[in-house]
VOPAGU-2260 file (C-alpha; in pm, 1 decimal, decimal comma):
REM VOPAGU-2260
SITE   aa  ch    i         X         Y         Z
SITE  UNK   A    0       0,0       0,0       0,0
SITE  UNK   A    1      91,9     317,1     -94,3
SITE  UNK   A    2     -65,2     555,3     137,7
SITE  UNK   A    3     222,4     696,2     376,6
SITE  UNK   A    4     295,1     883,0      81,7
SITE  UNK   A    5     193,9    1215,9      62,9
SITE  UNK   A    6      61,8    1317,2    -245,2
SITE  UNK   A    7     192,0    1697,5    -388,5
SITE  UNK   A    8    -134,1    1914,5    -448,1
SITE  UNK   A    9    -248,7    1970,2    -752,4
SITE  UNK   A   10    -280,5    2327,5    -793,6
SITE  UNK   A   11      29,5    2447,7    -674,5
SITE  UNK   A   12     270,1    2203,0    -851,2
SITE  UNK   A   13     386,6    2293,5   -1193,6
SITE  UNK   A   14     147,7    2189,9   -1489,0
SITE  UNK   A   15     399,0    2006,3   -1683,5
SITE  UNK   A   16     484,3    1774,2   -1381,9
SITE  UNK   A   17     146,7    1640,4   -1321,3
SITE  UNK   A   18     147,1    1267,2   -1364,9
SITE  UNK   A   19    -213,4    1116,9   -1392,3
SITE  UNK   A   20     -96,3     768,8   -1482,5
SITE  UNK   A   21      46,2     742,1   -1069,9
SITE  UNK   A   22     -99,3     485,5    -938,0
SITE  UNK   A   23    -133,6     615,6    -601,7
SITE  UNK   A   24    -385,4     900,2    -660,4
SITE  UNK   A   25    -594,6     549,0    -755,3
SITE  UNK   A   26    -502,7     369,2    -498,1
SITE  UNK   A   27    -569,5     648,3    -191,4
SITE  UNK   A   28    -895,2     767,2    -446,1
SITE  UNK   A   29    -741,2    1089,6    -489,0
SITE  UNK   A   30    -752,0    1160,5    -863,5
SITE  UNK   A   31   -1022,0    1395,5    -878,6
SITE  UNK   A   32    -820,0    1735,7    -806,3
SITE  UNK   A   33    -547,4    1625,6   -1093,1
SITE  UNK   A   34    -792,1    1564,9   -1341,4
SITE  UNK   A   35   -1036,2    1903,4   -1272,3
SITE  UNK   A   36    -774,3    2128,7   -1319,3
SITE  UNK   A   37    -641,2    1955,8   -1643,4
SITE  UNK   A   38    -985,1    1965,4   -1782,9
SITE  UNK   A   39    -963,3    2347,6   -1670,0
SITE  UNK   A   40    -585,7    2446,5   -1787,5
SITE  UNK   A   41    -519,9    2149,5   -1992,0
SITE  UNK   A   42    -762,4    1926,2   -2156,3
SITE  UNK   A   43    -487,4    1774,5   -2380,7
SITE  UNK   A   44    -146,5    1749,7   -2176,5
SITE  UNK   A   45     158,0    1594,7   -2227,3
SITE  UNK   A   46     366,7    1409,6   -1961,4
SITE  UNK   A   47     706,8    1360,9   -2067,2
SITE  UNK   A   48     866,1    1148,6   -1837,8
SITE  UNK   A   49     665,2     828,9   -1635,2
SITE  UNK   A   50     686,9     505,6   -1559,8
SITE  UNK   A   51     521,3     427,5   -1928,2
SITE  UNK   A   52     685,4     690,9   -2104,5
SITE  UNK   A   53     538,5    1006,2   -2231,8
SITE  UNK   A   54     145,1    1003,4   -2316,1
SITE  UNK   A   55     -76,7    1303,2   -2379,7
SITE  UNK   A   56    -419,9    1255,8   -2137,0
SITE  UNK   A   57    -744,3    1371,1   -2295,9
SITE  UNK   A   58    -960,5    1449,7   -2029,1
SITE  UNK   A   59   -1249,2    1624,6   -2143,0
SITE  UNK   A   60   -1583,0    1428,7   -2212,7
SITE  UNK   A   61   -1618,2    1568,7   -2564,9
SITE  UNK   A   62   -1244,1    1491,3   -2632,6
SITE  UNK   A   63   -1238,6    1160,4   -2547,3
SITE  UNK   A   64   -1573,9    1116,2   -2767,9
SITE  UNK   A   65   -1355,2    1254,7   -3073,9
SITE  UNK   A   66   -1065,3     998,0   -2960,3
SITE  UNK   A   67   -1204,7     707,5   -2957,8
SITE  UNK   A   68   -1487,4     753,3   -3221,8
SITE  UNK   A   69   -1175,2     780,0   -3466,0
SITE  UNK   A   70    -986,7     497,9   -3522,2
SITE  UNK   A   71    -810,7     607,3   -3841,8
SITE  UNK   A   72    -603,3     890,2   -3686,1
SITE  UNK   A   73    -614,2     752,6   -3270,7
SITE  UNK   A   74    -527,8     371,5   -3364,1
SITE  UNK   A   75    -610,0      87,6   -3064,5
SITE  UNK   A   76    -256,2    -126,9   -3187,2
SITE  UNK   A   77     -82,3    -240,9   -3039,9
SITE  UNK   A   78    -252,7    -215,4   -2695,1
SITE  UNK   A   79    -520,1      -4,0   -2510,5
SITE  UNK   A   80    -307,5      16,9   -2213,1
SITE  UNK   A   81    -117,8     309,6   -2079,0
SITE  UNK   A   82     182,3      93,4   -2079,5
SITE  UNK   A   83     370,5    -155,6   -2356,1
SITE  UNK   A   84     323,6    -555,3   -2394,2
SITE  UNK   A   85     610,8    -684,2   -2286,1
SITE  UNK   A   86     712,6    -975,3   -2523,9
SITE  UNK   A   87     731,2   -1232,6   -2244,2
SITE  UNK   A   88     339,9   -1303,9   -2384,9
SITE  UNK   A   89     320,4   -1091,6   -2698,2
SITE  UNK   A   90     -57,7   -1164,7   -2725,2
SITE  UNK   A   91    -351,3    -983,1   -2955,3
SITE  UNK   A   92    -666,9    -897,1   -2905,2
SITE  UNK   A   93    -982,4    -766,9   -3113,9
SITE  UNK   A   94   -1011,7    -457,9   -2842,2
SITE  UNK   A   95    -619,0    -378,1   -2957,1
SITE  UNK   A   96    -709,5    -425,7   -3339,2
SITE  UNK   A   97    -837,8    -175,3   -3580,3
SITE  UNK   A   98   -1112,7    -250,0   -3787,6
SITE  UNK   A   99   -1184,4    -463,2   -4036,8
SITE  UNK   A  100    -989,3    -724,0   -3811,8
SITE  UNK   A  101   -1140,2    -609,5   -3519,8
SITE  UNK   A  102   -1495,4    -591,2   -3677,0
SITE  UNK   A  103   -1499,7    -977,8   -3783,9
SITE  UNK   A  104   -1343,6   -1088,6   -3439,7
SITE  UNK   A  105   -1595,8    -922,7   -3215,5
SITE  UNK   A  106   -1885,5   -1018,1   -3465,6
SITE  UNK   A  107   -1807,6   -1354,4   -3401,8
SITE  UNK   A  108   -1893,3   -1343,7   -2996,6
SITE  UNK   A  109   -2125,4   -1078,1   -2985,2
SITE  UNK   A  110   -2401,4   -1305,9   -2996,4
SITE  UNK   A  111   -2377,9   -1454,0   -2667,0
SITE  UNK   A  112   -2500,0   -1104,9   -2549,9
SITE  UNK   A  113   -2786,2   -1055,2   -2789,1
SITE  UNK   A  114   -3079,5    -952,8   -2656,8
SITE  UNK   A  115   -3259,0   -1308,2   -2674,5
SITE  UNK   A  116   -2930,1   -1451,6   -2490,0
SITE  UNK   A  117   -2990,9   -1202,2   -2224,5
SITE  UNK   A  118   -3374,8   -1297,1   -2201,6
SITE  UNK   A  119   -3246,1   -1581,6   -2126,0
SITE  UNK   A  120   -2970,5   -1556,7   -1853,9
SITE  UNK   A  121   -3228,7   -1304,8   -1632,3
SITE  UNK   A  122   -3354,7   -1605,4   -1466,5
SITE  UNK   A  123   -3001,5   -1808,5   -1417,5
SITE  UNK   A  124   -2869,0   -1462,3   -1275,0
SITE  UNK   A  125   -3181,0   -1388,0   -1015,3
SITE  UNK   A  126   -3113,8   -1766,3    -872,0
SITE  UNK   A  127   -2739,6   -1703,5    -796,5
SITE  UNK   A  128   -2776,8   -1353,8    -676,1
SITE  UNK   A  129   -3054,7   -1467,7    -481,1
SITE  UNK   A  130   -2800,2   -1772,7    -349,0
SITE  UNK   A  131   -2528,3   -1548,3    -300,5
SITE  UNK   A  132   -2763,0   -1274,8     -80,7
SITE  UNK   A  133   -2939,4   -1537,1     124,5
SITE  UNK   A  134   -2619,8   -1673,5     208,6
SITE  UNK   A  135   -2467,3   -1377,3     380,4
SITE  UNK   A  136   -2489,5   -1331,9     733,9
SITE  UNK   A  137   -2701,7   -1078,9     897,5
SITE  UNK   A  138   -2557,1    -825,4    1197,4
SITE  UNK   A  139   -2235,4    -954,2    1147,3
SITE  UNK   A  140   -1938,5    -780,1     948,3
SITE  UNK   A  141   -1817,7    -955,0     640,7
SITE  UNK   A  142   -1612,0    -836,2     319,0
SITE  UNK   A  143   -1860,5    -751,0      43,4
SITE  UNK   A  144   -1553,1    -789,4    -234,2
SITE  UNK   A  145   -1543,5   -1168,8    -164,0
SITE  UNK   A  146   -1853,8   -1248,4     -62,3
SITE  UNK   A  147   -2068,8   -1100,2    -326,6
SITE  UNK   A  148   -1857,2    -874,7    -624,1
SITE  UNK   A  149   -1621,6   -1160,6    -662,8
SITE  UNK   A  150   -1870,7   -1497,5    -601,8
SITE  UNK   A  151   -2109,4   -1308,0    -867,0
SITE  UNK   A  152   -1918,3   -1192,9   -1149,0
SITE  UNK   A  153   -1727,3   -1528,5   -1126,9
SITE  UNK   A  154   -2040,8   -1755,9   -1184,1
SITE  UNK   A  155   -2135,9   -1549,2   -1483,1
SITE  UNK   A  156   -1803,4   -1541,1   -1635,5
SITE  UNK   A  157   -1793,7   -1951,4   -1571,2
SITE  UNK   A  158   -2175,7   -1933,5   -1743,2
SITE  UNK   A  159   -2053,7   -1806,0   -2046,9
SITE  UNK   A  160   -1728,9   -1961,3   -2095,1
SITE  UNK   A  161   -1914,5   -2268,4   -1967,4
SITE  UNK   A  162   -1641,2   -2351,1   -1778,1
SITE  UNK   A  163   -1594,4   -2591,6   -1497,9
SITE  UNK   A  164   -1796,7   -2435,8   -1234,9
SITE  UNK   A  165   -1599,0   -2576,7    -912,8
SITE  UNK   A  166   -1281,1   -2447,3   -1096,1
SITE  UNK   A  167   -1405,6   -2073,0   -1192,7
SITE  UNK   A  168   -1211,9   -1919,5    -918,8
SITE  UNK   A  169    -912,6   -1942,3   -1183,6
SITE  UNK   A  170   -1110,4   -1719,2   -1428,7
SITE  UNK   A  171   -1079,2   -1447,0   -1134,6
SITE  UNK   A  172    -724,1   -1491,0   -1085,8
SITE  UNK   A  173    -645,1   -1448,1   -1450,2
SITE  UNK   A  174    -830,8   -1183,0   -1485,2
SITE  UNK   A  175    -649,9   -1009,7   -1161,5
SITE  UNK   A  176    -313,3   -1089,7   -1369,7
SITE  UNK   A  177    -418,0   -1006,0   -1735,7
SITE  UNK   A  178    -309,6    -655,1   -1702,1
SITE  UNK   A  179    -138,1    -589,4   -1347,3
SITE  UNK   A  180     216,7    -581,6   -1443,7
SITE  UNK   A  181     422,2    -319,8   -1289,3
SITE  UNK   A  182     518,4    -155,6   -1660,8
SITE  UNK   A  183     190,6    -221,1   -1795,8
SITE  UNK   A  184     -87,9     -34,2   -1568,8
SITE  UNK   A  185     143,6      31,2   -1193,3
SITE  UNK   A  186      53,9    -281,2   -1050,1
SITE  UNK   A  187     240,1    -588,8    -854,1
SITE  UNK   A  188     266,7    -868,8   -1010,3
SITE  UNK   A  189     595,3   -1003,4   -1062,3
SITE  UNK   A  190     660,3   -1113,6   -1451,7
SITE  UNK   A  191     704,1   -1497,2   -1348,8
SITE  UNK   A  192     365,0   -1500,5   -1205,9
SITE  UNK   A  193     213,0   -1313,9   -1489,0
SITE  UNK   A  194     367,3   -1539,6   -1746,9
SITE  UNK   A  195     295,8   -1842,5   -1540,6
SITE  UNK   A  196     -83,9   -1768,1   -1482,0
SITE  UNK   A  197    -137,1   -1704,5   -1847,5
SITE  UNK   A  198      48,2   -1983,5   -1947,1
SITE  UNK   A  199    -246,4   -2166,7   -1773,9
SITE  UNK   A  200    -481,0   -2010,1   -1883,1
SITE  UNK   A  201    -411,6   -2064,5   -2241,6
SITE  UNK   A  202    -333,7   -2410,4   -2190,7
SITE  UNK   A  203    -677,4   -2503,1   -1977,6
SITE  UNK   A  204    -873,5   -2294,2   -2291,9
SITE  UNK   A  205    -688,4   -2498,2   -2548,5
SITE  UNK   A  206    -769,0   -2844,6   -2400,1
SITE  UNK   A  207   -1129,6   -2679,9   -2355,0
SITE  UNK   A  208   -1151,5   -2606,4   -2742,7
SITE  UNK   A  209   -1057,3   -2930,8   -2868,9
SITE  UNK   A  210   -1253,6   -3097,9   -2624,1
SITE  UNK   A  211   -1582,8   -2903,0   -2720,4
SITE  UNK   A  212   -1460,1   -2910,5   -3126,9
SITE  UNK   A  213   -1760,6   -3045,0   -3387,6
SITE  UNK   A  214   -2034,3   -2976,8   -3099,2
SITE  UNK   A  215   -2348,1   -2789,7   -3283,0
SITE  UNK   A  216   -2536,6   -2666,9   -2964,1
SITE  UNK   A  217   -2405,4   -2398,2   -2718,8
SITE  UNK   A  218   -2392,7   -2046,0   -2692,8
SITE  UNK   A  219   -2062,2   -2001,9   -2496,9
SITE  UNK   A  220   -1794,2   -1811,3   -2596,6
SITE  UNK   A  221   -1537,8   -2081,0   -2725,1
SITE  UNK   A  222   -1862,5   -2262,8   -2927,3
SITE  UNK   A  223   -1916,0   -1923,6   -3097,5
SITE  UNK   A  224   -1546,8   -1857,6   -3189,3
SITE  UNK   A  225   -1565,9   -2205,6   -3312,1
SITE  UNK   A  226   -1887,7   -2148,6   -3558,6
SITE  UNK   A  227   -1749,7   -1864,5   -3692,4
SITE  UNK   A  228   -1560,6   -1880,8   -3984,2
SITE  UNK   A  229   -1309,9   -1605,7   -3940,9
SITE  UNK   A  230   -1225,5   -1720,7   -3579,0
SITE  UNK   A  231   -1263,0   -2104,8   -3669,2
SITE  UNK   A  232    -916,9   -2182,6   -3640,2
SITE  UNK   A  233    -790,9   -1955,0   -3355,9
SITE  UNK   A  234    -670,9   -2213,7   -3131,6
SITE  UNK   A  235    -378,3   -2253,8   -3347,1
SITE  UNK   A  236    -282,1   -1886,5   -3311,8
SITE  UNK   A  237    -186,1   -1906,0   -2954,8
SITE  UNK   A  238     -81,5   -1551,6   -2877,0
SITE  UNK   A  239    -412,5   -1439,4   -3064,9
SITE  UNK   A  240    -662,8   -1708,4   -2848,7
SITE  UNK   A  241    -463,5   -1595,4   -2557,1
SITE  UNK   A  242    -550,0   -1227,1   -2594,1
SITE  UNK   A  243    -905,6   -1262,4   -2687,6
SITE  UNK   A  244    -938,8   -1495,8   -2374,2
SITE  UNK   A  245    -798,2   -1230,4   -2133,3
SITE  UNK   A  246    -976,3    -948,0   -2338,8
SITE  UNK   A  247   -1320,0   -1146,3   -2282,6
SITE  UNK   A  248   -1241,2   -1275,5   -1890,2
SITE  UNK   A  249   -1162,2    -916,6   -1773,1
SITE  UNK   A  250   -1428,3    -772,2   -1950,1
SITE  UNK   A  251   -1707,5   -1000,6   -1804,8
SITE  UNK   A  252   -1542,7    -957,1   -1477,4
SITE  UNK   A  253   -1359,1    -632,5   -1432,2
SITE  UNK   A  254   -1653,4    -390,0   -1471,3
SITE  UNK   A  255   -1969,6    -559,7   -1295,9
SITE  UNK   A  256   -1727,6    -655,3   -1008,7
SITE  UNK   A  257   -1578,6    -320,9    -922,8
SITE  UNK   A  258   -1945,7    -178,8    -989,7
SITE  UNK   A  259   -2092,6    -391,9    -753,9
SITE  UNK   A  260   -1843,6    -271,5    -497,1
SITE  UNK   A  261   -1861,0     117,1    -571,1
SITE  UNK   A  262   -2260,9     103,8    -589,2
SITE  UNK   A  263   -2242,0     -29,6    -183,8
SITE  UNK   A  264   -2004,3     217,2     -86,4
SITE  UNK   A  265   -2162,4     553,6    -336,0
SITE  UNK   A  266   -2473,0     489,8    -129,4
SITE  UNK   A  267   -2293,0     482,6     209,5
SITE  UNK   A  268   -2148,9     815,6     113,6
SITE  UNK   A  269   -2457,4     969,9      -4,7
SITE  UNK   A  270   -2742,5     867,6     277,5
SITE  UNK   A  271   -3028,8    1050,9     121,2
SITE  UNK   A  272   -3004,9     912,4    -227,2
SITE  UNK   A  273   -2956,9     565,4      -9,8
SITE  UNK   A  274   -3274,4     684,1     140,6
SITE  UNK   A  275   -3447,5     753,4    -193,0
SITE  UNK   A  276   -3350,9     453,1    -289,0
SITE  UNK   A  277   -3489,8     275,9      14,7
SITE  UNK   A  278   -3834,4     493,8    -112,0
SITE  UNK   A  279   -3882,4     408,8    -469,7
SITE  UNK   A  280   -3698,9      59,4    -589,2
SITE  UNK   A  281   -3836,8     158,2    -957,6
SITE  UNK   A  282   -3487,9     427,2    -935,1
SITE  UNK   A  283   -3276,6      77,6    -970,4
SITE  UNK   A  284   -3201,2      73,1   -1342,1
SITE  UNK   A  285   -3122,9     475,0   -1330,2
SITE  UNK   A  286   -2907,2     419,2   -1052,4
SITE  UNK   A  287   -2749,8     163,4   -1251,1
SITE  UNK   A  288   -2586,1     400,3   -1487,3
SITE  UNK   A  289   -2547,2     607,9   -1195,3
SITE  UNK   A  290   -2279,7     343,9   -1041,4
SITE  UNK   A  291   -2117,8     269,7   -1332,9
SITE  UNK   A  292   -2046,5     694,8   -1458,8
SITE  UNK   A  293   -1954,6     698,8   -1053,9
SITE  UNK   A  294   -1729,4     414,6   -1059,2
SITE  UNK   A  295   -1580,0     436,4   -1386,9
SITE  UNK   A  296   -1471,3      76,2   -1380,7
SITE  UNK   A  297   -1148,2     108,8   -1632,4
SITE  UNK   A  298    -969,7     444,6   -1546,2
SITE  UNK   A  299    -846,8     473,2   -1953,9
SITE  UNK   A  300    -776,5     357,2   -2278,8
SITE  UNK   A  301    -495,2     396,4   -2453,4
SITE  UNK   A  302    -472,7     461,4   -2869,6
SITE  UNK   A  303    -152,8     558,8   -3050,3
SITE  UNK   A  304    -153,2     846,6   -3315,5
SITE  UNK   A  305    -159,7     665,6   -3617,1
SITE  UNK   A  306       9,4     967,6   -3775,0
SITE  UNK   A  307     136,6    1320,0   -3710,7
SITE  UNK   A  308    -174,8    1550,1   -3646,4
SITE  UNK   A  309    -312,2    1902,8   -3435,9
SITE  UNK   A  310    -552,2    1793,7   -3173,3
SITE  UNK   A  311    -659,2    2100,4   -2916,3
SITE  UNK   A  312    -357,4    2317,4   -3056,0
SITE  UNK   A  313    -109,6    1991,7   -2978,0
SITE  UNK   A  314      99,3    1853,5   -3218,5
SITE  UNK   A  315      76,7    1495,3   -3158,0
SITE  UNK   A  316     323,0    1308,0   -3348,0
SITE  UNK   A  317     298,1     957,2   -3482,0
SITE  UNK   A  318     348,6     716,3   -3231,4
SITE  UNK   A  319     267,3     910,0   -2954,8
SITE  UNK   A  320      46,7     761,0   -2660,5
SITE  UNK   A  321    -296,1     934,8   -2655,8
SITE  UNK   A  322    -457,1     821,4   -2288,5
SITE  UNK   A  323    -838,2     880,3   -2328,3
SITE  UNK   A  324    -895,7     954,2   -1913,0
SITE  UNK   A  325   -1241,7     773,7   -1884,7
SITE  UNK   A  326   -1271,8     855,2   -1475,9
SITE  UNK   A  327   -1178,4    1222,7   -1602,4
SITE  UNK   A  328   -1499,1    1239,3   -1867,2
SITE  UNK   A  329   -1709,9    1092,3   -1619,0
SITE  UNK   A  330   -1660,7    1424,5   -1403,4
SITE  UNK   A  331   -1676,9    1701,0   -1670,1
SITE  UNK   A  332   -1899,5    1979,4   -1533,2
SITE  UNK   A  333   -1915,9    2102,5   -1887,4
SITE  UNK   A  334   -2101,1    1774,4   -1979,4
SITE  UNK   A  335   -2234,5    1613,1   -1695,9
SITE  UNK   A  336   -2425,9    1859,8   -1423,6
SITE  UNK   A  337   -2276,4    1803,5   -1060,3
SITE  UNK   A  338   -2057,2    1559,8   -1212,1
SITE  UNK   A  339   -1848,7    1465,6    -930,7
SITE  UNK   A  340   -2212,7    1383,3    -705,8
SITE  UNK   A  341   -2374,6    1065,0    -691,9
SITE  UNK   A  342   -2775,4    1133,5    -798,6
SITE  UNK   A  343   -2937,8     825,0    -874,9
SITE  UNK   A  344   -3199,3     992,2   -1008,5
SITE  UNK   A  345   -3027,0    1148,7   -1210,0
SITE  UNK   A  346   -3180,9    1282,7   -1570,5
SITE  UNK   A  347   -2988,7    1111,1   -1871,2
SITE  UNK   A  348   -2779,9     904,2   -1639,1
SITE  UNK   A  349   -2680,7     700,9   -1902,3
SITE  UNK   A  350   -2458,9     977,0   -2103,7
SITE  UNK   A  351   -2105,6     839,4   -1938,0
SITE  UNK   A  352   -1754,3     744,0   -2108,3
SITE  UNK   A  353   -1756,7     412,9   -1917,3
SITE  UNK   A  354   -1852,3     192,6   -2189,6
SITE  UNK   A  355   -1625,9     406,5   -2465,5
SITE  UNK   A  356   -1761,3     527,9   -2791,3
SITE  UNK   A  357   -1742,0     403,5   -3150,2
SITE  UNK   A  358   -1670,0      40,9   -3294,6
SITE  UNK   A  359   -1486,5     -12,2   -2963,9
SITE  UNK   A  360   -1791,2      56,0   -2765,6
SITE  UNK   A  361   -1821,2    -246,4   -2458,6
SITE  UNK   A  362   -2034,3    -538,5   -2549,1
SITE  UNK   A  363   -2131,5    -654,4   -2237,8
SITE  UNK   A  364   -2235,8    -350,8   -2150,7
SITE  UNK   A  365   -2587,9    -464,2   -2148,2
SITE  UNK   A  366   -2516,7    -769,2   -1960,2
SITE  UNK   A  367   -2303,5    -556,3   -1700,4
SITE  UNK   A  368   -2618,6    -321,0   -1634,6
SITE  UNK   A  369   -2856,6    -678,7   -1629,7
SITE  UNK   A  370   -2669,7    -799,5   -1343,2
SITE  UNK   A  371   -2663,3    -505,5   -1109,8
SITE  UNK   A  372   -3013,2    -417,0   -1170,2
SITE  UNK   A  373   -3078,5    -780,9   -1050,8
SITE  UNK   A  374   -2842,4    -730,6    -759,3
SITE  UNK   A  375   -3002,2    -431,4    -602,1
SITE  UNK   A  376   -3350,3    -535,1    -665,1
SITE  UNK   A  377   -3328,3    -855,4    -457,7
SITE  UNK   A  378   -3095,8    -655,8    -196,1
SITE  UNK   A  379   -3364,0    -429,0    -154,8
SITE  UNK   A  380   -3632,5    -688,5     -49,3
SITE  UNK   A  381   -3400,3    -810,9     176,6
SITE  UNK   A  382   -3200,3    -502,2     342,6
SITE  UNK   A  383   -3249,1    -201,3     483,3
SITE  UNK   A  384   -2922,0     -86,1     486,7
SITE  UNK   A  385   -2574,7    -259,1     346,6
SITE  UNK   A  386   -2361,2     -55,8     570,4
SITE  UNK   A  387   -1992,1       2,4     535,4
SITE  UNK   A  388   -1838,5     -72,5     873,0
SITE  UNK   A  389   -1432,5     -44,6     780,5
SITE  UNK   A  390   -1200,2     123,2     584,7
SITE  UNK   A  391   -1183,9      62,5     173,0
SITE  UNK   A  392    -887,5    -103,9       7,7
SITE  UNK   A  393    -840,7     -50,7    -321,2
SITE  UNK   A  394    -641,7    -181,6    -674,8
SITE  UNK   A  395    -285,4     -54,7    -745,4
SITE  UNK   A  396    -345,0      -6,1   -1084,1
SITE  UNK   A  397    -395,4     335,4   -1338,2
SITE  UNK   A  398    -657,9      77,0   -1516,9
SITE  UNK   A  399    -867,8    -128,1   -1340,4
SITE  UNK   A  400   -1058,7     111,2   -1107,7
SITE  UNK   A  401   -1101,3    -107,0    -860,2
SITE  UNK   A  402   -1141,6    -311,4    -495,4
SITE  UNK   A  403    -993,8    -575,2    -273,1
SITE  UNK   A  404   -1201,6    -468,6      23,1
SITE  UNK   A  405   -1443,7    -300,7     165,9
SITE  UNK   A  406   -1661,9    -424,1     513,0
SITE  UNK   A  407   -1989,2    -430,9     578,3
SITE  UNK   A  408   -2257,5    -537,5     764,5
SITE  UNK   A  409   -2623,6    -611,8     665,9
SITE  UNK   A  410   -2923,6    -516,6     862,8
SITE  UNK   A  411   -3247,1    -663,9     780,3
SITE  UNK   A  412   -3553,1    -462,4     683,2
């Protein structure tokens, strides 16, 4: 843990020496100072020196919107993370592909969250959430990260990769791993372990594929790669399967998990929209978008300039890292009114940066909302209050916006 630190402030420092991809302004949640007065001084900045090299940060809402609904000039190869691949595992992924690659890769899985799919998993989601909820003890404190963020997200992912259900508590360690190296997003694990887990995980997924080869039913993710023509033969591009994998476990995990966290505690820090919530349960799918703007589940993505160009008055050059601030859009009092408050009633809650914009857009997005609308509708016939007892612990990481604890207690209605 980082906190001993102390943190430099903000407005006093020197404009050129502000470093937004520090993961300790993450870690000790204290981002939101950096970012306002870049929006305010400089919406398109340039860090010369970090951990990751120099980037330019977008931070506006707007600019971010232009970034990332242009993938001709702000390209998403070779990665969409603030920091290089290292070539230990040089793998690929549609997210880090331009179209028309990108465009036949994702086509090939988006079908397991087409509306009828999702008709479909409702009722398979209400059981386990109701499992997971009735499960928890009453009065008594408990950590809400294990218990319920975790156990959730990682029966869905295991639903959808139909993958051995008593093993799916790999699928949450690989997706912990995917991105958390040191040089890649600021976060701690060692390069042996990274390698190591991977390795694993490509291997498991490989004996999975040829196991489930020639089978005409299913709706999982490795049955639709297989179907599709274009992604047919993907097992035998290793480094390719290996990306898509990772790209597809942290996305089913990464963003419902950490949302399911940051809705418990959002409410704990704002008691009266906790107690409008408590008044009207029909607020639950506002509130939904609500959480997720609030949270802001992946802090950035990352695109390289694709060639020299004038963005803002900058002259980005070719090559340069662009970081597209997500956490930063989601606070833009230009865009969003009383941006940094948490109003689940909130008109047009739905107009964050969370999910991105343009062919890169999330896919589960729709799923993601599905589950926590599910989530607080059966908490709310069960709880009066989910209270936050202890202090928060959060991710070392510039990406993942995330938690590994937070305590609470339930109290019954």
């Amino acid at each position: 843990m980082n906190q001993a630190i102390q943190l430099p402030d903000p407005w006093s420092m020197p404009l050129e020496q502000i470093d937004v991809s520090d993961t300790r302004l993450y870690e000790q949640d204290a981002w939101r100072p950096y970012f306002a007065r870049l929006r305010e001084e400089a919406p398109v900045h340039y860090r010369s020196e970090s951990p990751f090299g120099p980037f330019w940060s977008v931070s506006r809402f707007e600019d971010i919107v232009a970034v990332d609904s242009n993938p001709q000039d702000f390209s998403s190869e070779p990665t969409i993370i603030i920091g290089d691949l290292g070539d230990d595992i040089p793998f690929e992924m549609f997210i880090a592909m331009d179209p028309p690659k990108h465009d036949v890769q994702r086509r090939a899985v988006q079908p397991v969250v087409a509306p009828q799919n999702l008709a479909q998993l409702e009722g398979l989601i209400r059981s386990r959430v109701t499992d997971i909820l009735d499960n928890l003890p009453l009065d008594e404190e408990f950590d809400w990260v294990e218990r319920v963020s975790i156990n959730l997200t990682t029966q869905m992912l295991a639903t959808l990769f139909d993958f051995p259900f008593e093993e799916r508590s790999k699928l949450t360690y690989w997706s912990d791993i995917a991105a958390a190296a040191p040089e890649m997003t600021g976060g701690d694990v060692s390069r042996e372990e990274r390698v190591a887990g991977l390795t694993e995980c490509l291997e498991t997924f490989t004996r999975i594929w040829h196991e489930r080869k020639g089978r005409e039913e299913g709706f999982d993710l490795i049955s639709l790669l297989q179907r599709d023509p274009h992604t047919a033969d993907m097992v035998d591009r290793p480094m390719e399967f290996l990306g898509n994998l990772a790209l597809l476990i942290v996305g089913g995990n990464d963003t419902t998990r950490n949302s399911i966290t940051g809705g418990v505690l959002a409410l704990n820090q704002n008691p009266a929209e906790y107690h409008k919530l408590r008044a009207d349960h029909s607020l639950i799918p506002n509130m939904v978008s609500e959480i997720i703007r609030w949270q802001t589940p992946l802090a950035h993505m990352r695109r390289t300039a694709a060639r020299d160009l004038e963005f803002h008055g900058q002259q980005i050059k070719k090559g340069d890292k662009v970081v597209m601030w997500y956490i930063s859009g989601n606070r833009d009092e230009t865009v969003i009114d009383r941006a940094d408050e948490f109003i689940i009633d909130r008109p047009n809650a739905r107009k964050h940066v969370s999910f991105g914009f343009g062919v890169h857009r999330c896919m589960g997005n729709r799923l993601a909302e599905m589950q926590l609308r599910i989530l607080w509708e059966e908490i709310m016939q069960r709880f009066s209050f989910v209270e936050v007892v202890g202090a928060t612990e959060r991710v070392e990481s510039n990406f993942v916006r995330g938690y590994t604890k937070l305590p609470v207690k339930l109290h019954a209605l």
